[in-house]
DSSP file (Angstrom, degrees, kcal/mol; ACC not computed):
  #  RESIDUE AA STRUCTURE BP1 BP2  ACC     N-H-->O    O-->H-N    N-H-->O    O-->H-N    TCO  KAPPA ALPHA  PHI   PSI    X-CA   Y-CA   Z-CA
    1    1 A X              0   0    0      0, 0.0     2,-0.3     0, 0.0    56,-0.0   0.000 360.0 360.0 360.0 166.8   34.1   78.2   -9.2
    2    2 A X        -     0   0    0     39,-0.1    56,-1.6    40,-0.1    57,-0.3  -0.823 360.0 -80.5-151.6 173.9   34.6   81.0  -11.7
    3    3 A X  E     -A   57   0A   0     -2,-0.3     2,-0.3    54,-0.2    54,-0.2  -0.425  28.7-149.8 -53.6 160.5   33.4   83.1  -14.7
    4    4 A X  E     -A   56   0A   0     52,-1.3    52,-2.0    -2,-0.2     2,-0.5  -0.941   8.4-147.3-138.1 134.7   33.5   82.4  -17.9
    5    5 A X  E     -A   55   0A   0     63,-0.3    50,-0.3    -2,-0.3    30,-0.1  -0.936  36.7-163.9 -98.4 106.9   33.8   84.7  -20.9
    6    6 A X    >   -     0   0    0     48,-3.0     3,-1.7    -2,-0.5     4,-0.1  -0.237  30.9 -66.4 -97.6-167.2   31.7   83.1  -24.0
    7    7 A X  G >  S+     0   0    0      1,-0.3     3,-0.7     2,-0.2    47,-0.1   0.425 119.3  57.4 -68.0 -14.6   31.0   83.1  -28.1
    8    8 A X  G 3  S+     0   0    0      1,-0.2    -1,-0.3    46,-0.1    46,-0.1   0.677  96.3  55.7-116.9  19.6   29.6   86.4  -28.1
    9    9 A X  G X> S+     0   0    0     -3,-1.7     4,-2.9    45,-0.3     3,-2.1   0.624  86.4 106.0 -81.3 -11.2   32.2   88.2  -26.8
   10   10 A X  T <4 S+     0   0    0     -3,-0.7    22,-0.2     1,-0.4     3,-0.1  -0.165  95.1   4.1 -66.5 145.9   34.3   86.7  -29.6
   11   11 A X  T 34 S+     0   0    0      1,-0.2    -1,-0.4     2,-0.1    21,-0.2   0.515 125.5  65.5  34.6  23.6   35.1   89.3  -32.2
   12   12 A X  T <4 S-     0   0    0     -3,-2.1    77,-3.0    19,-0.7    78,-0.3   0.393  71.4-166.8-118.2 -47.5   33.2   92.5  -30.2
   13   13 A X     <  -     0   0    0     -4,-2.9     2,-0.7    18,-0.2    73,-0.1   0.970   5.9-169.8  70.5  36.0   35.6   92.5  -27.4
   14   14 A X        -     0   0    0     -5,-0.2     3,-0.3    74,-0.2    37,-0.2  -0.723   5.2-168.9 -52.0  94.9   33.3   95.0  -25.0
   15   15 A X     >  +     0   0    0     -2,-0.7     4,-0.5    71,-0.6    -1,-0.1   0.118  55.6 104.3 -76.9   8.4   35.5   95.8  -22.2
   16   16 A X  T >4 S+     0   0    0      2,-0.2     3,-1.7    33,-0.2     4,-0.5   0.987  76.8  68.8 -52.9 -70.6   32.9   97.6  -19.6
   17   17 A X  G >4 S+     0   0    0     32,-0.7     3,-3.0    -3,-0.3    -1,-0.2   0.471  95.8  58.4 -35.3 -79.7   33.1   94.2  -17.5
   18   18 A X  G 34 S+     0   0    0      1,-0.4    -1,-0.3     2,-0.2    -2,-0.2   0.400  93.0  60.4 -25.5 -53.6   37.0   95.1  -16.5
   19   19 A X  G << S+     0   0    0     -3,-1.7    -1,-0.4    -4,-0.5    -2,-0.2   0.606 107.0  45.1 -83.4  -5.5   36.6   98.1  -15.0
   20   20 A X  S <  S+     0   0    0     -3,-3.0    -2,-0.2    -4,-0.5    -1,-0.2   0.964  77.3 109.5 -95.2 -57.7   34.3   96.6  -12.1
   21   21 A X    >   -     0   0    0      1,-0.2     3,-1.3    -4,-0.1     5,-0.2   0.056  59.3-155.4 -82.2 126.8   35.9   93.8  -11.3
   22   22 A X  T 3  S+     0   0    0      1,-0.3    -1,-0.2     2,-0.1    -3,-0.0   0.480  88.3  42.6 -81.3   1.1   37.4   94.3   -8.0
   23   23 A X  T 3  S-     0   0    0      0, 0.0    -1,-0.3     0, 0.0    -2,-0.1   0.838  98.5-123.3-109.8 -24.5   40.7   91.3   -8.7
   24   24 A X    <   +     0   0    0     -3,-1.3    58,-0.1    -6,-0.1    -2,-0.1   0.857  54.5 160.4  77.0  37.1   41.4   92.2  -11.9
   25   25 A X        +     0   0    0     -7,-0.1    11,-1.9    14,-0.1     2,-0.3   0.149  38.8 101.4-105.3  18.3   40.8   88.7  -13.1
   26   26 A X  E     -B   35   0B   0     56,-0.4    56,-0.9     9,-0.2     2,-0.4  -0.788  46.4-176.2-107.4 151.6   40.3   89.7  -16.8
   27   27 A X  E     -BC  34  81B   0      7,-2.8     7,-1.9    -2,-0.3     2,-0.5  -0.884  19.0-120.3-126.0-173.4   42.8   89.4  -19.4
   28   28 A X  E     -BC  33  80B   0     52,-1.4    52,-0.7    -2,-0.4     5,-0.2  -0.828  21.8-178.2-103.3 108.0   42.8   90.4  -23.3
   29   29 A X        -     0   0    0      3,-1.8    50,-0.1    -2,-0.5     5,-0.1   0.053  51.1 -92.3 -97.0-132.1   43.2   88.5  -26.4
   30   30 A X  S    S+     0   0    0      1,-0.1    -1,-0.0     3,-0.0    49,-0.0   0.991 120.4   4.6 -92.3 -54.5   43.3   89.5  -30.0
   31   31 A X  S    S+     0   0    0      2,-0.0   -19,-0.7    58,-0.0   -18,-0.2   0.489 133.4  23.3-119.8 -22.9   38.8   89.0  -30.5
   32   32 A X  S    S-     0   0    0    -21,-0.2    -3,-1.8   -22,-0.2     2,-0.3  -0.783  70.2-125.9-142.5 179.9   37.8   88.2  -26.9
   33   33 A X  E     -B   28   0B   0     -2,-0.2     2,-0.5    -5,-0.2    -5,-0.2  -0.885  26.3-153.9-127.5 179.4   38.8   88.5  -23.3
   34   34 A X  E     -B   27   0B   0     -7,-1.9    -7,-2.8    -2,-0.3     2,-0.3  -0.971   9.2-127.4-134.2 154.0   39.2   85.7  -20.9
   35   35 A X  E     -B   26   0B   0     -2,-0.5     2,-0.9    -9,-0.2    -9,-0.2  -0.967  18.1-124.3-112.7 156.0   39.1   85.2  -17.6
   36   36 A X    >>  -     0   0    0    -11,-1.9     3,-3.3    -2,-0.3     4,-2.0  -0.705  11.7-150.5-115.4 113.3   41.5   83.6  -15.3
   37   37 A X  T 34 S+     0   0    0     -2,-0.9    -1,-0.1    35,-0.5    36,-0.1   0.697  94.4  55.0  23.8 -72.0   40.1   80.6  -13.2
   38   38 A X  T 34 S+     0   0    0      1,-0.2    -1,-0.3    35,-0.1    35,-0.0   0.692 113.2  34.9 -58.2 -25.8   42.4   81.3  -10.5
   39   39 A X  T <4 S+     0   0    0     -3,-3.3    -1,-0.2   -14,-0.1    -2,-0.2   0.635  83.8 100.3-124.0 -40.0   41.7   84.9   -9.7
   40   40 A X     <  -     0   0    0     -4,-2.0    -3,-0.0   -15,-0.2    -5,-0.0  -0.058  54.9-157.4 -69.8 138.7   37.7   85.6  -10.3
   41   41 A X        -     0   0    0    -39,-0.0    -1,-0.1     0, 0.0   -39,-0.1   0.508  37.9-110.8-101.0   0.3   36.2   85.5   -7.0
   42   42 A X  S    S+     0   0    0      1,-0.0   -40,-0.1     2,-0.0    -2,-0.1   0.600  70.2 144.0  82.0   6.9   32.9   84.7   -8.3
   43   43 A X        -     0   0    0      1,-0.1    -3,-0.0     2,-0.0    -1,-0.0   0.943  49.6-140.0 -44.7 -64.7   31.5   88.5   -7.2
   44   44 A X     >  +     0   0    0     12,-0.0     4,-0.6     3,-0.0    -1,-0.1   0.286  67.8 123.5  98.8  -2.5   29.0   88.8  -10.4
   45   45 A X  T  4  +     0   0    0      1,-0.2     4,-0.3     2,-0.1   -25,-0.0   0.729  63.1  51.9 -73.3 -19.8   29.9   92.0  -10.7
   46   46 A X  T >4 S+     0   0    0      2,-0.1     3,-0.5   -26,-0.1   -29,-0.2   0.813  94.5  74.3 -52.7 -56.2   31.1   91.7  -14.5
   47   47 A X  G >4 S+     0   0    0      1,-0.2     3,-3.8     2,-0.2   -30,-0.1   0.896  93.5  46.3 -45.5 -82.4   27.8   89.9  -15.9
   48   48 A X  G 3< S+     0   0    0     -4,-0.6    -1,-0.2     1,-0.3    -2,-0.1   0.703 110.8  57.3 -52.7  -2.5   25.2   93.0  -16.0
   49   49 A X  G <  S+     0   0    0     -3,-0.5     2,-0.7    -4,-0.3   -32,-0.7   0.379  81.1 107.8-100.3  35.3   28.0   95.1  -17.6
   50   50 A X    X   -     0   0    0     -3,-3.8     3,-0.9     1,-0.2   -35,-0.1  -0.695  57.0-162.1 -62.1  97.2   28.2   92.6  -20.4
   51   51 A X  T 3  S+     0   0    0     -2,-0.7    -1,-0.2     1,-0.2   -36,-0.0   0.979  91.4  31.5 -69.3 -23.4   26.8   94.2  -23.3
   52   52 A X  T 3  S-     0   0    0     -3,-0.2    -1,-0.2   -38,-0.1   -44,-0.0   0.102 108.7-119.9 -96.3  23.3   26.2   90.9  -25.2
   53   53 A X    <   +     0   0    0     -3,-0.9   -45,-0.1    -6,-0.1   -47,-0.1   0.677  62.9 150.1  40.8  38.1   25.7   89.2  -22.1
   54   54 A X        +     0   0    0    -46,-0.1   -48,-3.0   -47,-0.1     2,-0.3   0.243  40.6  88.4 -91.5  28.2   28.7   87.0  -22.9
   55   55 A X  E     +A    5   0A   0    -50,-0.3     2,-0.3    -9,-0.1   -50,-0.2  -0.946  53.3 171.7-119.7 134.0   29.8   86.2  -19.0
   56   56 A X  E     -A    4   0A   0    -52,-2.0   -52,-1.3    -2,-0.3     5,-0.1  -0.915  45.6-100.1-158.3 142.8   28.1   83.1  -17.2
   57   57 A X  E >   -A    3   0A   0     -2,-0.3     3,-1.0   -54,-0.2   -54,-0.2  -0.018  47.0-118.7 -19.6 128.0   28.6   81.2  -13.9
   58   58 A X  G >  S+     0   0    0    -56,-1.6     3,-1.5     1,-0.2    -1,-0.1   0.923 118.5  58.8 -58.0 -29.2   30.8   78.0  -15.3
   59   59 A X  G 3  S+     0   0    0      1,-0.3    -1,-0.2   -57,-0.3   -56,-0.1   0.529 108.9  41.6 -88.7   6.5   27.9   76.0  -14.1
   60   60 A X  G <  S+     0   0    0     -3,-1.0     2,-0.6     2,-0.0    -1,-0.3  -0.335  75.9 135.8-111.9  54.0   25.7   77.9  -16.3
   61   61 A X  S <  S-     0   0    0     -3,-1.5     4,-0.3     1,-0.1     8,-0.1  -0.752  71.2 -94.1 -75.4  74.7   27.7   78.2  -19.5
   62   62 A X        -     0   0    0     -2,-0.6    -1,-0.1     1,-0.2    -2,-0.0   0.475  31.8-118.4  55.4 108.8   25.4   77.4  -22.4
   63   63 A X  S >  S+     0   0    0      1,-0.2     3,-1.0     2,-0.1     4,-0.3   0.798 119.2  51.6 -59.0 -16.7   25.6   73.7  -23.4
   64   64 A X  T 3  S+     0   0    0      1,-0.3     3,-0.2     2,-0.1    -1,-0.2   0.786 111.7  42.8 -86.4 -12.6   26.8   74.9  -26.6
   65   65 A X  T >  S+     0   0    0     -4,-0.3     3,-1.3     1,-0.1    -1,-0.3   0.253  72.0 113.7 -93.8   6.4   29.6   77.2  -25.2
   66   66 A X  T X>  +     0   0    0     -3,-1.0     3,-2.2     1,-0.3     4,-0.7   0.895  69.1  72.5 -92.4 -30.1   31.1   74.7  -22.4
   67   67 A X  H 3> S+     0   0    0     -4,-0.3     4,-0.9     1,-0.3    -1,-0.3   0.542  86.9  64.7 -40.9 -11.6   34.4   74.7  -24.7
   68   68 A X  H <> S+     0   0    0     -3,-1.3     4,-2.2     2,-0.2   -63,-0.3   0.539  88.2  64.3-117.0 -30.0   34.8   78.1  -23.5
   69   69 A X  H <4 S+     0   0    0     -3,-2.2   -32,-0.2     2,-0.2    -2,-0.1   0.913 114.7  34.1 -48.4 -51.1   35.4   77.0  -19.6
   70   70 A X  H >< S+     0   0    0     -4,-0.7     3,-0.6     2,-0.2     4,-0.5   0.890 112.5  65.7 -66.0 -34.2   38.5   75.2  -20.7
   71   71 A X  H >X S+     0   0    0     -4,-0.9     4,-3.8     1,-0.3     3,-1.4   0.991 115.7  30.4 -51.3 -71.8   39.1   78.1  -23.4
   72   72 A X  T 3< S+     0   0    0     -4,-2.2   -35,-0.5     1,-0.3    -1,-0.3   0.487 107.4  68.0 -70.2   6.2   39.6   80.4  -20.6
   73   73 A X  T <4 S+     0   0    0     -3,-0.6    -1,-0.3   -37,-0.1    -2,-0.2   0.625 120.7  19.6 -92.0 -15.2   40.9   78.1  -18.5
   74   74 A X  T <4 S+     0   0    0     -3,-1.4     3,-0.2    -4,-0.5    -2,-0.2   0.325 115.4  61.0 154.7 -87.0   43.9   78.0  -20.8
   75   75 A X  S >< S+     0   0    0     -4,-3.8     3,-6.6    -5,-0.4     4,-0.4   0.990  88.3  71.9 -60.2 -62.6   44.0   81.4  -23.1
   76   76 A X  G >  S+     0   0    0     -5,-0.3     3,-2.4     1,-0.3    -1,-0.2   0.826  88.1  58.6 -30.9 -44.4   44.2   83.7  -20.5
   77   77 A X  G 3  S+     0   0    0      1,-0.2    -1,-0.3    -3,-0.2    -2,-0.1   0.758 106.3  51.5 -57.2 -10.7   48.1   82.8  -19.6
   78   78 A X  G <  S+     0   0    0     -3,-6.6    -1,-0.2    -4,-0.1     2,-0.2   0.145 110.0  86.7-120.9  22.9   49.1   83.8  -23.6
   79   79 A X  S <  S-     0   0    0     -3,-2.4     2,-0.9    -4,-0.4   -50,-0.1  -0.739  80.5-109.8-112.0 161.0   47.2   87.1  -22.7
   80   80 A X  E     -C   28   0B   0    -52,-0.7   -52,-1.4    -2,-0.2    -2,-0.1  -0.512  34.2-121.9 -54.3 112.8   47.5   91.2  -20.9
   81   81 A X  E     -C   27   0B   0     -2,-0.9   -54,-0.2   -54,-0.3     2,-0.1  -0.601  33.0-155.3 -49.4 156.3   45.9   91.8  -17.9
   82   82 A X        +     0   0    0    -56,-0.9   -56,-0.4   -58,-0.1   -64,-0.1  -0.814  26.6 168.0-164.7 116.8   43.5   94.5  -18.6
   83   83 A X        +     0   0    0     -2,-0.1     2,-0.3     2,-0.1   -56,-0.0   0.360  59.3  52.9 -85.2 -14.0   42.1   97.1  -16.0
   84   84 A X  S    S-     0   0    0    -66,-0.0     2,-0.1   -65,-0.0   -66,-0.1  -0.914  86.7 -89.6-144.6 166.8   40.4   99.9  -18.1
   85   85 A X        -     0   0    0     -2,-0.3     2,-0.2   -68,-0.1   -69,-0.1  -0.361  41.8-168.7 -65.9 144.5   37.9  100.3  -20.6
   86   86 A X        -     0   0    0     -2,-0.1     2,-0.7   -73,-0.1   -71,-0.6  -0.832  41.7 -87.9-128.9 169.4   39.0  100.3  -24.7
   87   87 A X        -     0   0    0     -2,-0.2     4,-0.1     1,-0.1   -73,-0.1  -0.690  56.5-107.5-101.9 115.9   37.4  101.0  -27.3
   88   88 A X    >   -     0   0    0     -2,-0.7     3,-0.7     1,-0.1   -75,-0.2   0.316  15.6-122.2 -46.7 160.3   35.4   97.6  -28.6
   89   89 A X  T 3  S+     0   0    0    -77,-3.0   -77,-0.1     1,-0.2   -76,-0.1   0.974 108.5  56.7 -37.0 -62.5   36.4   95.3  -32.0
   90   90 A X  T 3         0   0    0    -78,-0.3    -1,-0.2     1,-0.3    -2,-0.1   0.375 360.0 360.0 -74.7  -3.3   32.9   96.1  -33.1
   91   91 A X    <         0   0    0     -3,-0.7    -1,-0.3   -79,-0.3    -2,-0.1   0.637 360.0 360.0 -93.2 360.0   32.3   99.6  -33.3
């Protein structure tokens, strides 16, 4: 089982989650970030720095987000790793 990064990270791009998570399992694309499947250990440590709350259990993605399991399931390989904090889309 895994994270999933959903819709309202899309175009804000918040990057507090990265810097807790202890695999390094986030990567970046151009509007959102993803996470990769393989790597997330399932800690939880990511969600409560979500500002937009947009990280959920895959098994509690939002019916209206579950495109976003595969999305990251996926996206992440045509992305950076990213370890540290930047400065969001949306500010």
């Amino acid at each position: 089982m895994t994270h999933v990064v959903t819709k309202p990270c899309d175009g804000c791009r918040y990057t507090d989650c990265v810097t807790v998570c202890p695999v390094e399992c986030f990567y970046e694309g151009e509007t959102m970030l993803y996470i990769n499947p393989d790597e997330c250990i399932d800690c939880e440590a990511c969600v409560p720095e979500c500002p937009v709350e947009a990280i959920f259990h895959e098994d509690d993605v939002p019916a209206d987000w579950k495109d976003f399991i595969e999305l990251n399931a996926k996206k992440w390989e045509d992305c950076n790793n990213i370890t540290e904090r930047k400065k969001p889309l949306c500010d």
